[in-house]
Backbone as CSV, one residue per row, in Angstrom:
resi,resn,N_x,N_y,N_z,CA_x,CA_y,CA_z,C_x,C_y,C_z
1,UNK,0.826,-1.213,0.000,0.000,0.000,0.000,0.856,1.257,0.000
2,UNK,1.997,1.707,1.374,2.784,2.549,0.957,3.568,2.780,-0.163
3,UNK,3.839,1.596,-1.402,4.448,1.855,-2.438,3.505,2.316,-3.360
4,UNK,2.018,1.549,-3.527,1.064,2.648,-4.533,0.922,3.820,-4.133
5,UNK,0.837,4.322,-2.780,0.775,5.338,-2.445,1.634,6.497,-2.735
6,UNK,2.850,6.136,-2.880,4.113,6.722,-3.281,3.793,6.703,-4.984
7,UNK,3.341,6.011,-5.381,3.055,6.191,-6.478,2.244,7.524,-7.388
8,UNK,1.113,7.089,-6.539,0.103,7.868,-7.190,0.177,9.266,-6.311
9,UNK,1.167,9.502,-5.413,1.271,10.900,-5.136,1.902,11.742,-5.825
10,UNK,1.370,12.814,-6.201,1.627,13.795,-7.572,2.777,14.882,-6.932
11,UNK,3.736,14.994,-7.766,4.385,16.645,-7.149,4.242,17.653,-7.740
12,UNK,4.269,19.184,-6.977,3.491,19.999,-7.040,4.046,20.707,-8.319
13,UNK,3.145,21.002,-8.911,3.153,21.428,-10.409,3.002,23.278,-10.028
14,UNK,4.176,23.976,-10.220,4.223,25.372,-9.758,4.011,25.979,-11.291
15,UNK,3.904,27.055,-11.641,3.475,28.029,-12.710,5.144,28.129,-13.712
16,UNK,5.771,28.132,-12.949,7.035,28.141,-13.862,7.540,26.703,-14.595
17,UNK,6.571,25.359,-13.792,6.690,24.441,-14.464,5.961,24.381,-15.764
18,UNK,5.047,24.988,-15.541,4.093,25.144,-16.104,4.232,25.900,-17.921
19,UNK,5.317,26.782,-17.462,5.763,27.548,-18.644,7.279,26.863,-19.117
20,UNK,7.613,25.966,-18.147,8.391,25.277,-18.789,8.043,24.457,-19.594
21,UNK,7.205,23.958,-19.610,6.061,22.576,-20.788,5.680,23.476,-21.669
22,UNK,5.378,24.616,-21.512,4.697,25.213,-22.534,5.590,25.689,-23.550
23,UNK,7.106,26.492,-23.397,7.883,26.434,-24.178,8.505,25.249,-25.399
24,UNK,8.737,24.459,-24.274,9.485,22.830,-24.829,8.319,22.687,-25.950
25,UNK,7.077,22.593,-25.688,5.843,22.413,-26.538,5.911,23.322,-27.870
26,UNK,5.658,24.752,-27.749,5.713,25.581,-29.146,6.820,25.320,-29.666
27,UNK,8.197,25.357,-28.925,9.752,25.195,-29.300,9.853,23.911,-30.496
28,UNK,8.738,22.327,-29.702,8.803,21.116,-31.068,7.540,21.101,-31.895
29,UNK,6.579,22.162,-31.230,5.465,22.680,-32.728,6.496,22.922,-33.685
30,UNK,7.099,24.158,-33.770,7.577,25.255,-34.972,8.761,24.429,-35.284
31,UNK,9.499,23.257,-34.766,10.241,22.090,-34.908,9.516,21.608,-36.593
32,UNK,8.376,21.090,-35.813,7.829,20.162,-37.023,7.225,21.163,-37.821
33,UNK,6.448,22.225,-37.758,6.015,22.874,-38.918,7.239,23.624,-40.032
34,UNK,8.606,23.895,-39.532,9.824,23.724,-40.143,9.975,22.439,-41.202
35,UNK,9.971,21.393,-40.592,10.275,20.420,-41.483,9.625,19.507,-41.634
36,UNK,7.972,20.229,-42.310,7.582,19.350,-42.605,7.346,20.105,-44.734
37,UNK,6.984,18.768,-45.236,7.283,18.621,-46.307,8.901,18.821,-46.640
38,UNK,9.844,18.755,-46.006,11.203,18.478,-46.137,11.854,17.239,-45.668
39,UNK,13.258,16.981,-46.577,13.979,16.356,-46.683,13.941,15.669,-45.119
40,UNK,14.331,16.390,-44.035,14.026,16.267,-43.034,13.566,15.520,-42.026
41,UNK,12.133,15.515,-42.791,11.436,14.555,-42.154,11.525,13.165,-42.341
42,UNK,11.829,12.566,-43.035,12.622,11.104,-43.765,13.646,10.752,-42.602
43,UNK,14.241,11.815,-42.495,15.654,12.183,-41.502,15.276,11.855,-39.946
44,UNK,14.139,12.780,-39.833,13.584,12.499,-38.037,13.052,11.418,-38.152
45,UNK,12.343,10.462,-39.035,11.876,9.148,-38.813,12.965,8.481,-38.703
46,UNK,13.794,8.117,-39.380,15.451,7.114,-39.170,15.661,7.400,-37.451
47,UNK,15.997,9.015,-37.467,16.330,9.553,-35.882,15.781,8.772,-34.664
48,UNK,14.205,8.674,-35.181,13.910,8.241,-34.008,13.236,6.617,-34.014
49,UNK,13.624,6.005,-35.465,13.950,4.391,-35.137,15.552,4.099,-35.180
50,UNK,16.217,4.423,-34.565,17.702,4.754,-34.230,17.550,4.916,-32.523
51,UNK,16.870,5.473,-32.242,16.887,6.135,-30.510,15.786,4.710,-30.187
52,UNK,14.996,4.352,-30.799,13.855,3.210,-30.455,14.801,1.627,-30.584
53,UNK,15.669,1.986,-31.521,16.354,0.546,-31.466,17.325,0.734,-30.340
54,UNK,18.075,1.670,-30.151,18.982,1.665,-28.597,18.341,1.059,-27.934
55,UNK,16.776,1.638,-27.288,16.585,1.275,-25.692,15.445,-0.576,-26.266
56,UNK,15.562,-0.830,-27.033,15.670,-1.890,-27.782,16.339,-2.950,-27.439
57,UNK,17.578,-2.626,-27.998,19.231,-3.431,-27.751,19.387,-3.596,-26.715
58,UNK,19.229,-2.266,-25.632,19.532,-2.309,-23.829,18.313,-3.245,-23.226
59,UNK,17.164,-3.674,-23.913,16.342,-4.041,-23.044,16.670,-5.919,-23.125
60,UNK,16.537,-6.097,-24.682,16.997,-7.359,-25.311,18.634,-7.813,-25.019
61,UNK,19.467,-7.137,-24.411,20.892,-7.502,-24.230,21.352,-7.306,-25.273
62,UNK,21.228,-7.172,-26.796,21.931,-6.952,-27.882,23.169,-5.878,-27.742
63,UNK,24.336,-6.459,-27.292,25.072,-5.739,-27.236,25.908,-5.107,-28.551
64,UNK,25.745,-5.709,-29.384,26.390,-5.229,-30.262,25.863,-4.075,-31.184
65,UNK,24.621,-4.386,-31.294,23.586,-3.142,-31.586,23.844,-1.983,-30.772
66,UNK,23.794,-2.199,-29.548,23.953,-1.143,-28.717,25.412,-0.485,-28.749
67,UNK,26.708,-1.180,-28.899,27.760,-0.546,-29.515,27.789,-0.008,-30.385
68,UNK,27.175,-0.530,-31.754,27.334,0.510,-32.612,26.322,1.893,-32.629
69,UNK,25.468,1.593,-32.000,24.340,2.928,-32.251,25.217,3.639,-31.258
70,UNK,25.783,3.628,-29.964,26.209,4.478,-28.940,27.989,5.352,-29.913
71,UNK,28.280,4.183,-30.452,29.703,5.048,-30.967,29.533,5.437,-32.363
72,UNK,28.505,5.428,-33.126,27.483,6.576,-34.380,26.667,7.422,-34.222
73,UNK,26.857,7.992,-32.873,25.639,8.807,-32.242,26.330,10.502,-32.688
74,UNK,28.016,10.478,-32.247,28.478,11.799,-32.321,28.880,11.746,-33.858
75,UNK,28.889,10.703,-34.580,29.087,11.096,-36.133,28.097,11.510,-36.831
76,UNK,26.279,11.215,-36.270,25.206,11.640,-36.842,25.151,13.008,-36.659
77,UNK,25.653,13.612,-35.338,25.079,14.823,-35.492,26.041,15.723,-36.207
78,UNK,27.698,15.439,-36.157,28.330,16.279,-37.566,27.790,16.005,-38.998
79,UNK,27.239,14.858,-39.187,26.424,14.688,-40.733,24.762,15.461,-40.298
80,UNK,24.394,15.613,-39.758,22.833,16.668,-39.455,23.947,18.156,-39.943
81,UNK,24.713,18.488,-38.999,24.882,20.034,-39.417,25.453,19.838,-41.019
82,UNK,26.140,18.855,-41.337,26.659,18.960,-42.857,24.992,18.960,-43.908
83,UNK,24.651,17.915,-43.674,23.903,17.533,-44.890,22.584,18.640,-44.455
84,UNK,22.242,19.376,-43.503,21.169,20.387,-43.346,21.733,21.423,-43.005
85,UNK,22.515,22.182,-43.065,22.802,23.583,-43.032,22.131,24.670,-43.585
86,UNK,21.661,24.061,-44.908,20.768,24.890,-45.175,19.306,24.992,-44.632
87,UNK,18.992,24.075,-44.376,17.766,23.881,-43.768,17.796,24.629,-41.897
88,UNK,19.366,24.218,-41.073,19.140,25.410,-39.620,19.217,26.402,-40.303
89,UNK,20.092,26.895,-41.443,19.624,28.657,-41.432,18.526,29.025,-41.923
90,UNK,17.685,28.317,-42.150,16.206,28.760,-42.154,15.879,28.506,-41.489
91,UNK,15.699,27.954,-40.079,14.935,27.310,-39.108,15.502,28.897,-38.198
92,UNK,16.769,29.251,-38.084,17.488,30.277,-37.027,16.739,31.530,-37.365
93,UNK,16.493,31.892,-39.414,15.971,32.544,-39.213,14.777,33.187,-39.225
94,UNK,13.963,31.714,-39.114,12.303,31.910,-38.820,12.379,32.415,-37.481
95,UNK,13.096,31.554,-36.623,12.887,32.164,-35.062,13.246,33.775,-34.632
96,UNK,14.392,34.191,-35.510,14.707,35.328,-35.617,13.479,36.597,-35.893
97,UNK,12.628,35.810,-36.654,11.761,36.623,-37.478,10.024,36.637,-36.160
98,UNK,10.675,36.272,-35.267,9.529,36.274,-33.987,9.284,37.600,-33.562
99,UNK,7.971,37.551,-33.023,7.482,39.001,-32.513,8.181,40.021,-31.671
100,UNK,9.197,39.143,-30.647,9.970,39.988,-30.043,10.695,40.701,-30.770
101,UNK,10.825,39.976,-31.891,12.327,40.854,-32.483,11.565,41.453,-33.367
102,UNK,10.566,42.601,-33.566,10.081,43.540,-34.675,10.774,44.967,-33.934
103,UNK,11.140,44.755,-32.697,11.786,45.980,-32.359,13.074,46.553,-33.152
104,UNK,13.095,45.468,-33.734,14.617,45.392,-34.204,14.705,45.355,-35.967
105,UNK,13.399,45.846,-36.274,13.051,45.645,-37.674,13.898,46.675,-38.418
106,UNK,14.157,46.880,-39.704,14.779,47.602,-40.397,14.044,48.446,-40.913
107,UNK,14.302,49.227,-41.599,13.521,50.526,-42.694,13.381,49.363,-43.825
108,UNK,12.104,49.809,-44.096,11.754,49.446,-45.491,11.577,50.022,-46.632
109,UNK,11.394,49.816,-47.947,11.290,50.560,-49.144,10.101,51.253,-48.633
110,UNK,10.104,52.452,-49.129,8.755,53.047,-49.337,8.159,52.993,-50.752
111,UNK,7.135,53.738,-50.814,6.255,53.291,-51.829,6.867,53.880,-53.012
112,UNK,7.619,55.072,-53.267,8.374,56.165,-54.556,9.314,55.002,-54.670
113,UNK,10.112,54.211,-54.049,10.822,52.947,-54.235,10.582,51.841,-55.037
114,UNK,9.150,51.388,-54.480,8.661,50.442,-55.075,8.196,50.817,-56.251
115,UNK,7.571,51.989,-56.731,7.257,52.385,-57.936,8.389,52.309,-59.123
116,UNK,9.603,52.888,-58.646,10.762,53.011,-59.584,10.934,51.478,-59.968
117,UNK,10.943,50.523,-58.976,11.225,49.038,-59.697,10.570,48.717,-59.984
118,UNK,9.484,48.963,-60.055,8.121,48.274,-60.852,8.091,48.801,-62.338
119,UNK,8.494,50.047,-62.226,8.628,50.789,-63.336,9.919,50.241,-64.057
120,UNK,11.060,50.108,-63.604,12.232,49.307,-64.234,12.006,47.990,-64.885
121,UNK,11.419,47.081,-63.942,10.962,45.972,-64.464,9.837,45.723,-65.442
122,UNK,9.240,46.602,-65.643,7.983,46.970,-66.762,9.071,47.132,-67.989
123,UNK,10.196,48.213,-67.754,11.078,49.017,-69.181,11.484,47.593,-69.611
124,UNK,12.416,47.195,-68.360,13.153,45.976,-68.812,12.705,45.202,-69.498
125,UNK,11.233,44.219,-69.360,10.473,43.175,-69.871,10.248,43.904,-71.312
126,UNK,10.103,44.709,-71.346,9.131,45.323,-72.560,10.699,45.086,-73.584
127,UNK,11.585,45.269,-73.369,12.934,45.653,-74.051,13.368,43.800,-74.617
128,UNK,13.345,42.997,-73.273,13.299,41.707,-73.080,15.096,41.962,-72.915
129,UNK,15.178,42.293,-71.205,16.320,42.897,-70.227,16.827,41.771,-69.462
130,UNK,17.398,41.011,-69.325,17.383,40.323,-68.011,17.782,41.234,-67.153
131,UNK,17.018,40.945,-65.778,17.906,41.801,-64.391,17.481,40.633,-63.599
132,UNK,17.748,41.318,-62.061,17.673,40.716,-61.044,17.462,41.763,-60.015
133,UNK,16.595,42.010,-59.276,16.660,42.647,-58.417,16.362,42.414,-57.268
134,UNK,16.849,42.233,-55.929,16.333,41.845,-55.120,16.737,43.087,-53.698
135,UNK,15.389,42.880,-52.787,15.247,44.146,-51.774,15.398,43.152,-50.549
136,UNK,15.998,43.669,-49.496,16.351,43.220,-48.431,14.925,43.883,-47.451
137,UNK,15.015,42.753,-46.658,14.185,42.877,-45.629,14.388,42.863,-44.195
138,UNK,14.143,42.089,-43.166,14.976,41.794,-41.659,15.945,41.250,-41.684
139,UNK,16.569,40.368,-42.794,17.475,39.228,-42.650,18.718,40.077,-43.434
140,UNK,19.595,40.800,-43.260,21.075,41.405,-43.667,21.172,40.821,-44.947
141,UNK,21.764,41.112,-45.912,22.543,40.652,-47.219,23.840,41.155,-47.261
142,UNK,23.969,41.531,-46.205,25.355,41.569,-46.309,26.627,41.045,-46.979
143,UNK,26.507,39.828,-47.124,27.896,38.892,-47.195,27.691,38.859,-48.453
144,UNK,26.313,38.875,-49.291,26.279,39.179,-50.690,26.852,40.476,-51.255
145,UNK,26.366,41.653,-50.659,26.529,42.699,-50.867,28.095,42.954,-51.110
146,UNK,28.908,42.904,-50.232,30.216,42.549,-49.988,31.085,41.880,-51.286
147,UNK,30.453,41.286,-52.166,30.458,40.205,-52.573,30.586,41.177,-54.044
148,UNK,29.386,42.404,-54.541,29.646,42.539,-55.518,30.419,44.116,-55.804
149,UNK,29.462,45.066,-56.334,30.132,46.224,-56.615,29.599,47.399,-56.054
150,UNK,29.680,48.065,-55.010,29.648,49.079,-53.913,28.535,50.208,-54.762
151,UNK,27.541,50.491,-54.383,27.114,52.055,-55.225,26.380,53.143,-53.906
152,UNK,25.748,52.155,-53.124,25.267,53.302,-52.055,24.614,54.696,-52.918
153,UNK,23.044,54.470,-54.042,22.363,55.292,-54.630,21.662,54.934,-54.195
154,UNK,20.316,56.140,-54.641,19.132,55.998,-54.556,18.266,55.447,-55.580
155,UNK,17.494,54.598,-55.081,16.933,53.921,-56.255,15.988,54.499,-57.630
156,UNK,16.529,54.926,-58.449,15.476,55.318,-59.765,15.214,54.330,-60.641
157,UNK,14.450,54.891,-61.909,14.267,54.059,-62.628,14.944,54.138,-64.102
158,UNK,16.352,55.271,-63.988,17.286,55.286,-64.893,18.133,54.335,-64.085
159,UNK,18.650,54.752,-63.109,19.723,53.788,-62.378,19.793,52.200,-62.881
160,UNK,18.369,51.613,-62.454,18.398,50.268,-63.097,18.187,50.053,-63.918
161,UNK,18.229,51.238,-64.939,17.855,50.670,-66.488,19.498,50.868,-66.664
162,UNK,20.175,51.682,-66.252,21.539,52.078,-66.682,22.187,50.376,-66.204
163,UNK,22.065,49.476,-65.436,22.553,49.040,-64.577,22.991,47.710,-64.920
164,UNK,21.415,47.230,-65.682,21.199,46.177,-66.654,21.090,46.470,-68.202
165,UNK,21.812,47.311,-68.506,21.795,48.025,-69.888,22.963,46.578,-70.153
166,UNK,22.232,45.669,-71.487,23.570,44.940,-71.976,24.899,45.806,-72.170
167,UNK,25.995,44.870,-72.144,27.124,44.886,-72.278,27.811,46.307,-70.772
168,UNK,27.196,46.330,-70.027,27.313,47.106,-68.798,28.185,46.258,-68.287
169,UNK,29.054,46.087,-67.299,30.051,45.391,-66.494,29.078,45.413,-65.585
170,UNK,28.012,46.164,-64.800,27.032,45.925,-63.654,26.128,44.592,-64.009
171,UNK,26.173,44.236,-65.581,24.868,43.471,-66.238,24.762,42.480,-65.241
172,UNK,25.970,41.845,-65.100,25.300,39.851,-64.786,25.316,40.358,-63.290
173,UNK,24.577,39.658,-62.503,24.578,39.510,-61.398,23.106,40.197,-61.029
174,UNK,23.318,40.296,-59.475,21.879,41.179,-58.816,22.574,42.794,-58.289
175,UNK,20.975,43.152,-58.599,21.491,44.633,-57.810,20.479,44.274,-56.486
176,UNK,21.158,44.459,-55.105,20.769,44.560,-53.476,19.637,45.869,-53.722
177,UNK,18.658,45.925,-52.831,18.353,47.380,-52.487,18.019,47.446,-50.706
178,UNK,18.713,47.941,-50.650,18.490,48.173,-48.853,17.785,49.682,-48.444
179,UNK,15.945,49.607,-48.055,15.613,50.740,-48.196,15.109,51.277,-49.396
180,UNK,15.753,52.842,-49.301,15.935,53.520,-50.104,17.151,53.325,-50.897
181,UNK,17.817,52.901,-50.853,19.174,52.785,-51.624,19.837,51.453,-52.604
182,UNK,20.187,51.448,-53.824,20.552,50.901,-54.020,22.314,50.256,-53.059
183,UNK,22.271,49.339,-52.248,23.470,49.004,-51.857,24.929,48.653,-52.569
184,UNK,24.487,47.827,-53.851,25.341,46.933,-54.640,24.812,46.026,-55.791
185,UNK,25.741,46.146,-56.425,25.398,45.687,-58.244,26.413,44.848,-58.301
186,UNK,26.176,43.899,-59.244,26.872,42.603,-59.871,27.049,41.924,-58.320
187,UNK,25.869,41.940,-57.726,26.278,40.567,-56.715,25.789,39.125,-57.140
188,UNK,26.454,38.146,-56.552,26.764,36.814,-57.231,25.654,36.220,-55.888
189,UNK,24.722,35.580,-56.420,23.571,34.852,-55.332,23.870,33.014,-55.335
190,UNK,23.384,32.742,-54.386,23.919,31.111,-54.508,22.384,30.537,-55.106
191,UNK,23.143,29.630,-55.791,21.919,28.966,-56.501,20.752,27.841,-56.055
192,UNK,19.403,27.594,-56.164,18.535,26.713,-55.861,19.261,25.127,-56.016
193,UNK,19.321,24.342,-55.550,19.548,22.854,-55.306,18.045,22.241,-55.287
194,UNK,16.999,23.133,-55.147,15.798,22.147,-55.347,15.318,21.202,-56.863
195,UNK,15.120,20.005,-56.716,14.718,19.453,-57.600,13.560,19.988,-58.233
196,UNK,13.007,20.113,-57.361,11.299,20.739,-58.340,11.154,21.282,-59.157
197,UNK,12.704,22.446,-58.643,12.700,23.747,-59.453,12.420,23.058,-61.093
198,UNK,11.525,24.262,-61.580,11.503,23.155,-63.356,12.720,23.604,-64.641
199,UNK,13.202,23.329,-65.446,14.136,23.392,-65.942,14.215,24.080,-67.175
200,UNK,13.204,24.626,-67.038,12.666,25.655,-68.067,13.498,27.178,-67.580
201,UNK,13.684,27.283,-66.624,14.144,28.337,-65.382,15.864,28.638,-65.826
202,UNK,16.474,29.859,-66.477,17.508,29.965,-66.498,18.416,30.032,-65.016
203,UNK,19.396,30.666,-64.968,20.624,31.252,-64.041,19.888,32.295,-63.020
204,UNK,19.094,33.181,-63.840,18.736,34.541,-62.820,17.541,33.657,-61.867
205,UNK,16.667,32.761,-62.611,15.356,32.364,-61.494,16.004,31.346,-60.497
206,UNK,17.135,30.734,-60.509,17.654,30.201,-59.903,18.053,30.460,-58.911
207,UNK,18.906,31.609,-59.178,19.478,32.151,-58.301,18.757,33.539,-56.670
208,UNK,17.369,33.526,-57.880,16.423,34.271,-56.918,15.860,33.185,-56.030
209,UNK,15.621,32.161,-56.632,15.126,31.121,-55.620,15.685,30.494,-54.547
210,UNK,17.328,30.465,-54.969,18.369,30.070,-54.063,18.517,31.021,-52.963
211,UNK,18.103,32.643,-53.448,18.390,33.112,-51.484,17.595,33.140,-50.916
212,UNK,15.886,33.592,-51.611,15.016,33.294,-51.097,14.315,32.161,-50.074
213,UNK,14.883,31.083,-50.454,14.913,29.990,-49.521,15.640,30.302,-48.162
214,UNK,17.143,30.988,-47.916,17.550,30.839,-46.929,17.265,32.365,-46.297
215,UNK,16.477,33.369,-46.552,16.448,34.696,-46.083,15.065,35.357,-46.408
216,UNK,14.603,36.065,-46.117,12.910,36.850,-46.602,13.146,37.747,-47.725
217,UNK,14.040,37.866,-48.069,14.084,38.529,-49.066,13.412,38.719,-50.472
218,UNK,13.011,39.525,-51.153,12.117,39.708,-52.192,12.671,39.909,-53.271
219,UNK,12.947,39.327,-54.514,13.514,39.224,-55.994,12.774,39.464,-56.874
220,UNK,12.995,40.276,-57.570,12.223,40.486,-59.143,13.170,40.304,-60.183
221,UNK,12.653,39.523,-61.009,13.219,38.634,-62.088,12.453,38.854,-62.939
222,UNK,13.049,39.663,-64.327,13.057,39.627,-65.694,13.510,38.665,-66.390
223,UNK,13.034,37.782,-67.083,13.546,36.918,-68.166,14.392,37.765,-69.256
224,UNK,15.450,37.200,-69.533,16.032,37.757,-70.953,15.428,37.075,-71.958
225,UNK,14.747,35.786,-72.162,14.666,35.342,-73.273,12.828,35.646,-73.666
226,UNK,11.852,35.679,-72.260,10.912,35.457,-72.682,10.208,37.255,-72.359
227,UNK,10.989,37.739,-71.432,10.465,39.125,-71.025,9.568,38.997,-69.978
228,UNK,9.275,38.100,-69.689,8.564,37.618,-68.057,9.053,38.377,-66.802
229,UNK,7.989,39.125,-66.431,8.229,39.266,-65.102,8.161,38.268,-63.720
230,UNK,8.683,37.718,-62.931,8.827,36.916,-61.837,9.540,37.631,-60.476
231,UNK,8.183,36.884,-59.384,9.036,37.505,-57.675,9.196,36.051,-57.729
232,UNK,9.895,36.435,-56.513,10.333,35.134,-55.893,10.579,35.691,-54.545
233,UNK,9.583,34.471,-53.501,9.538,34.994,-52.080,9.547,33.536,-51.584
234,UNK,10.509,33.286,-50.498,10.483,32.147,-50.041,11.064,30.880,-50.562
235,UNK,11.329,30.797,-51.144,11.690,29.816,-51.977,10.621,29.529,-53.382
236,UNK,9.578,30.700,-53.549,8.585,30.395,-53.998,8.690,31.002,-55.525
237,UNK,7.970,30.801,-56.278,8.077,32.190,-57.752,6.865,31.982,-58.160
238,UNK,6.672,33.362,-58.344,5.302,34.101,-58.762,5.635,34.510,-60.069
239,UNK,5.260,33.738,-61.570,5.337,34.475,-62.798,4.253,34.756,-63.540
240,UNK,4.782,35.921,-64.584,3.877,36.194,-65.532,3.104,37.225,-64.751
241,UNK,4.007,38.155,-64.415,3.095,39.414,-63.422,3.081,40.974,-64.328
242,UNK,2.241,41.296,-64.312,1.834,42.040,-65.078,2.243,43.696,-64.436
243,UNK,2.381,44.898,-64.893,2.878,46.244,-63.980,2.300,46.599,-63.207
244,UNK,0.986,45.696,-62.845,-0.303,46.506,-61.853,0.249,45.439,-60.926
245,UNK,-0.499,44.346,-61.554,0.271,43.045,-60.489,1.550,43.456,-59.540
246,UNK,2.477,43.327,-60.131,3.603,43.836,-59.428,3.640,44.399,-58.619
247,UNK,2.770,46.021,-58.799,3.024,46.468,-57.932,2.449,46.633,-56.790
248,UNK,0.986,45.956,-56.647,0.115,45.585,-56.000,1.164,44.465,-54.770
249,UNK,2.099,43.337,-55.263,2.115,42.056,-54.839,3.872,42.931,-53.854
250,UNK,4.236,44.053,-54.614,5.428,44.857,-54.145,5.059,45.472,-52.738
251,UNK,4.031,46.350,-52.910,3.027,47.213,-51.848,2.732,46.433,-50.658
252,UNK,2.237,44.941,-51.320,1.770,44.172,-49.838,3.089,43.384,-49.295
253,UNK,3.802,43.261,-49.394,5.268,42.963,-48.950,5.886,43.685,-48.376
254,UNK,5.931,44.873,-48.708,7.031,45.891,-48.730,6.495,47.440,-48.104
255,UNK,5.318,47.760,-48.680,4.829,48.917,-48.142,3.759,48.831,-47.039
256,UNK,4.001,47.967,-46.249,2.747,47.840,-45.395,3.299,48.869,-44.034
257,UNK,4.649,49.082,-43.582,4.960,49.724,-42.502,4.974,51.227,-42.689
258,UNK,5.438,51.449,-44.364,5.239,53.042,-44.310,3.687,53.372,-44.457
259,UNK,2.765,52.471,-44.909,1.601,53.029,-45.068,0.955,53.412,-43.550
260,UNK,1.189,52.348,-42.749,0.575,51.989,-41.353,1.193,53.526,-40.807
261,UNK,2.440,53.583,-40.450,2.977,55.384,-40.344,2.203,56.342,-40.506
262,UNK,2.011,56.388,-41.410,1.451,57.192,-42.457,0.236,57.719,-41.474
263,UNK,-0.908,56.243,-41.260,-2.329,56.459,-41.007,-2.026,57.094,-39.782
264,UNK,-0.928,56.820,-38.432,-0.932,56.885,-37.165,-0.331,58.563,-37.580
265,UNK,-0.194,59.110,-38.443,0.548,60.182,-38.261,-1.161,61.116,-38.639
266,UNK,-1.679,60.241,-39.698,-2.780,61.335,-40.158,-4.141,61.457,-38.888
267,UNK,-4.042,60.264,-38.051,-5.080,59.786,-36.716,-4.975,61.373,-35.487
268,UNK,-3.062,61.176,-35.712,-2.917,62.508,-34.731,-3.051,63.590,-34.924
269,UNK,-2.998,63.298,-36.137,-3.826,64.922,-36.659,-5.095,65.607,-36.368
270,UNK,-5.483,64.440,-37.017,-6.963,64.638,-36.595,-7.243,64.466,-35.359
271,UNK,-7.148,64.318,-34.286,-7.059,64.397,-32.987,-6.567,65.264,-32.379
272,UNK,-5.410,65.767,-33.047,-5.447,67.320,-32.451,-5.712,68.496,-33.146
């Protein structure tokens, strides 16, 4: 009797335990909503008939099972950071991209911004231009930026016609825009590894898709061959967008913080 008793006596569940379960909990939600429909998940099933065959081996005496899973345990997790690297820096910077951290948000394009590239990418297509343009958001581009040719302008819609003008030394590559400013031209982007991607897709959609996957960043992609306009957000591409389109799909991305400004500035007005 004193041992069921000992049993079924509960210990006291305080409020900080309480938020300790609750973390661990959202922490392996946004776990699995990360990787699901990914490579990944193939990966956490092995993981965890790997951890199910250990206490397996220990229960059955299989010692030899149990040797090898215990001395392949620290080689799995240097092959997790190798073979998914790309996959934690998207996982680091979804979490990054959490509510706490909007304090820490950047300036965004405003709307005379977004007009000029909408307007560029209209000249361009119509000409049948390739460019690349892509606008930074919370996540730095730095190491790209770095990467190509320094201009620190303001964004017009001669600039990027000058920019991607064939036979330009700015031509191949992306132009950054941070803000208001053009940052850097002829930067070199790393390319998509997804299979899906379809193969119809030159160098530039590739390469919009390739950062997009690891950063929030927003790409507009001109075809050289077909004159197609294309975003690419997320790993995702949106083609065949038209100059209204665009700039409609630019506005809700991009101009939602200066507009919101805007209203709280015109509220106090009217209030006082």
């Amino acid at each position: 009797m004193e041992s069921l008793a000992e049993l079924l006596r509960r210990p006291t569940v305080s409020w900080w335990d309480l938020l300790d379960i609750g973390l661990v909990s959202f922490l392996i939600y946004e776990l699995l909503l990360l990787i699901r429909g990914t490579r990944a998940v193939q990966m956490a099933l092995s993981g965890g008939f790997l951890i199910a065959l250990f206490f397996v081996s220990e229960w059955l005496h299989l010692e030899t099972v149990n040797f090898v899973i215990r001395n392949l345990a620290a080689y799995v997790v240097v092959a997790i950071i190798v073979l998914f690297q790309s996959d934690i820096r998207r996982a680091l910077a979804h979490f990054g991209r959490a509510p706490f951290f909007r304090y820490f948000e950047r300036v965004t394009a405003t709307d005379e911004t977004l007009e000029e590239l909408a307007t560029a990418a209209t000249t361009l297509s119509a000409r049948r231009i390739g460019a690349i343009m892509v606008i930074e958001r919370q996540i730095g581009l730095r190491n790209y930026i770095e990467g190509g040719i320094p201009l620190d302008a303001t964004v017009t819609y001669d600039l990027m016609a000058t920019i991607f003008q064939p036979g330009s030394p700015l031509h191949d590559g992306a132009a950054i825009i941070q803000g208001d400013r053009v940052a850097a031209a002829a930067c070199f982007l790393p390319l998509s590894v997804n299979p899906r991607v379809s193969r119809e897709l030159g160098t530039r959609h590739r390469a919009a898709l390739g950062l997009t996957e690891e950063n929030d960043a927003v790409a507009i992609v001109v075809s050289e061959e077909t004159g197609i306009i294309s975003l690419a957000i997320a790993g995702d591409l949106e083609r065949g967008l038209s100059a209204e389109s665009l700039r409609i799909r630019l506005r809700a991305l991009l101009g939602g913080r200066r507009r919101a400004r805007l209203a709280r500035r015109q509220n106090r007005g009217a209030l006082a």
